[in-house]
C-alpha positions, 0 to 999 in steps of 0.5 A: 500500500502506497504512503499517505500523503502529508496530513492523511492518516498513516494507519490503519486504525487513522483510517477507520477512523476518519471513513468513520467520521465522513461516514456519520457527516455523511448520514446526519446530512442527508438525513437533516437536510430538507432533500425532498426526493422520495424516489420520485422519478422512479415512480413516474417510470414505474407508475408509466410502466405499470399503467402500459403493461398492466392497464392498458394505458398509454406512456405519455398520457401517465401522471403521478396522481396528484401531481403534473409529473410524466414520462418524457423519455423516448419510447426505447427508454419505456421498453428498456424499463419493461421489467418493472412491470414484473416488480412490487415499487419497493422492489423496483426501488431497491433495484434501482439503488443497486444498479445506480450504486453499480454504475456508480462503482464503474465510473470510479473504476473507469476514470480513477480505478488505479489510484482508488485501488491503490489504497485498497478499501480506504480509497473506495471508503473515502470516495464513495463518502466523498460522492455521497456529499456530492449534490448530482450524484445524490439527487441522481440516487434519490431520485432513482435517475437514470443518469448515472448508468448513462454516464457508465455506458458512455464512458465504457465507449471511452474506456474501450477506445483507450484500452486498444478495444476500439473495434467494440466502440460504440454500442454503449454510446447508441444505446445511451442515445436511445435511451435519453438524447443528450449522450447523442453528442458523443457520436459527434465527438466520435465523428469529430475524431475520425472514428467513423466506424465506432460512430457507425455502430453508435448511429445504427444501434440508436437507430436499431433501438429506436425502431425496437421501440417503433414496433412495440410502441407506435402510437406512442412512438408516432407521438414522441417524435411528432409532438411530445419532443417538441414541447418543452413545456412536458419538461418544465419551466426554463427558468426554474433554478435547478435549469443550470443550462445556457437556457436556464441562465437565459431564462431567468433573466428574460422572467417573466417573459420567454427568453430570445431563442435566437440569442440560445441558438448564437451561444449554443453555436459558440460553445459548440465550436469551442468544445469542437476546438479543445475535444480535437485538440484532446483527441490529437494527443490521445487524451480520450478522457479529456475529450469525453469530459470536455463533451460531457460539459458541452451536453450540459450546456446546450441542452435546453434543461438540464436539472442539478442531478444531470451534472453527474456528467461533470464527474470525469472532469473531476479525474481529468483534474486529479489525474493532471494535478489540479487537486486543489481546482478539483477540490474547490469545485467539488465543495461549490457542487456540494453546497447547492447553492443554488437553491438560495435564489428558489424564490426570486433569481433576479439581480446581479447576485442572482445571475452569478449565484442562482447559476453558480453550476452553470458558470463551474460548467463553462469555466470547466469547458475552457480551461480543462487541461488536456494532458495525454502524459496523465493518462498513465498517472490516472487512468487505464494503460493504453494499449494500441498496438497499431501506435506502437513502434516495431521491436527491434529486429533479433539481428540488432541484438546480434550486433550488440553482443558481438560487439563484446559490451559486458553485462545484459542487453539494454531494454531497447524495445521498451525505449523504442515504444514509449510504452514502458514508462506511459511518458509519451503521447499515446493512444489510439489518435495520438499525433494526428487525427488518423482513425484512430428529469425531473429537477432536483430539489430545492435542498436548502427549502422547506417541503412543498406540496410537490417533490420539484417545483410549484410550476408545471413540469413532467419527469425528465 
């Protein structure tokens, strides 16, 4: 087990104690703090589900009773979610927190595995305290969300393509974007970096998804696409301050009048060229996690609504951070996520110090877009060790080797091949693009209010 830094416990006992001590803070806040969650968002699934399978209802006309709350997800989402149909809530519920928890577990071993294991069970102790606290992420599982099994899908695609498993690339991805539309912006940045094929098979499982869900479902299908996805009031209202999306700071500035689409429609295009600027940069040096984090952000920000709980996008910026030794950065970002303050402007975000504090997310987003560092070097320190052979150069050849020992030099042999590949140490740029560009929801709860008649807002809204 490798040392303690300076400051940290050295013992095991040290240790204990302190995941002990994170451990209590982490029960008495969640168990203090107004969070007003109530798995809600998998009552709207399991509530649709139950209604389409069992009383002959139809998906998009379903409403958790009392309230304006339904399913606003395409068709493929609802057929993905059919085994509910076979469960009590209670045990739908207790499979959600386990598939949640799971994803969650593969995000960590995904983007900062050899660390966490580095410290055996105190790393992954001293982690999962450290996401409890973190506002996405417990909304995300509260809630009973799909965002974090989204985010493991996507960032499988990330993995496989750094691992020198590209030709399985893509599958995760499609099914992603069958599922919730964000993720789909992953397909560009495959484009973006040449991938063609993994793009492909992105494009076509989505489209295979997507006509799965035609057949089974198509009047609901028929009303998805024409209707339902065009209608963002389904979603809920723009300016509420969980919308921590350029549309949402637009939003609440413009309240109580709709915002300029035209404006929304400049800056998306501005922030889009400036994520399609860094991710090819990124993908130029072989840095795929920076890249699939730089699109992450740029989901976030584009994205008409984007509740507090869909930051969990923002995770792999976080090992992007700790992997290139920005641990303070990270540090400080994290405790802003943590405190959602944003919900100190629920009632009224006018003002200049609702415009910076009622969209603080917002702002760590954008700042975290432009300033992300793309190092492919960190790779080795942080992330999985890259294993391209196509990137790599040839060993030296067994006539080489000859020369060196008739040369009568005493002792072994360098360990030329290693020097020659780079791969020994992970110093160099490597990766499946390294040098060029070849192929190679409901909104979260306002935290920090007293409970409302309803688990979101007062303002109408249906399950995202």
């Amino acid at each position: 087990m490798s040392p303690s830094p300076v400051g940290l416990p050295r013992t095991d006992r040290e240790r204990l104690l302190l995941v002990l001590v994170l451990a209590v803070t982490v029960t008495v806040f969640t168990a203090t703090v107004p969070l007003l969650r109530g798995w809600f968002d998998l009552r709207v699934y399991y509530g649709t589900v139950d209604t389409w399978v069992h009383h002959g209802g139809r998906i998009y006309d379903y409403r958790v009773p009392g309230t304006e709350y339904g399913f606003t997800y395409p068709p493929f989402a609802a057929v993905s979610m059919l085994p509910m149909a076979l469960l009590g809530l209670r045990a739908a519920i207790t499979v959600a927190l386990l598939l949640n928890l799971a994803a969650l577990g593969a995000v960590v071993w995904m983007t900062a595995g050899p660390v966490v294991r580095r410290y055996g069970w105190y790393g992954w102790a001293l982690t999962g305290c450290v996401l409890a606290l973190f506002e996405p992420v417990r909304d995300t599982v509260s809630f009973g969300q799909v965002n974090l099994v989204l985010l493991a899908l996507v960032l499988t695609d990330a993995w496989l393509l750094t691992t020198g498993r590209a030709r399985r690339a893509g599958i995760a991805i499609g099914l992603a974007a069958a599922i919730k539309l964000t993720p789909a912006l992953f397909i560009g940045l495959l484009l973006l970096a040449g991938r063609r094929r993994a793009a492909g098979v992105a494009t076509a499982v989505a489209g295979a998804a997507t006509a799965l869900a035609v057949w089974v479902a198509p009047d609901a299908s028929r009303f998805y696409w024409s209707e339902a996805l065009w209608d963002t009031r389904r979603i809920g209202r723009t300016a509420y301050v969980s919308n921590q999306s350029l549309q949402g700071v637009l939003a609440r500035l413009a309240a109580p009048e709709e915002p300029s689409r035209a404006v929304w429609l400049v800056l998306v295009v501005v922030v889009l060229g400036v994520w399609a600027w860094r991710a090819r940069r990124a993908v130029a040096v072989g840095d795929w996690w920076a890249a699939f984090a730089l699109t992450g952000l740029t989901a976030c920000l584009v994205s008409p609504i984007t509740w507090v709980h869909h930051l969990v996008w923002l995770l792999p910026s976080f090992a992007v951070l700790l992997r290139t030794g920005h641990a303070r950065v990270a540090g400080a970002l994290y405790a802003v996520l943590c405190t959602s303050v944003v919900w100190l402007w629920f009632d009224d975000a006018s003002g200049v110090d609702g415009f910076v504090g009622g969209s603080a997310y917002v702002w760590v987003t954008l700042g975290l877009l432009l300033w992300l560092p793309v190092d492919a070097a960190g790779q080795t320190r942080f992330g999985p060790t890259i294993r391209n052979s196509s990137d790599t150069a040839p060993a030296p050849r067994t006539a080489a080797a000859r020369i060196v020992q008739v040369s009568g030099q005493p002792g072994p042999l360098p360990d030329v091949t290693v020097a020659a590949t780079g791969t020994g140490t992970g110093t160099g740029a490597s990766g499946p693009a390294c040098g060029t560009a070849r192929a190679a929801t409901s909104e979260p709860t306002g935290v920090t209010r007293p409970a409302a008649r309803k688990p979101q807002s007062s303002s109408e809204r249906a399950s995202s």
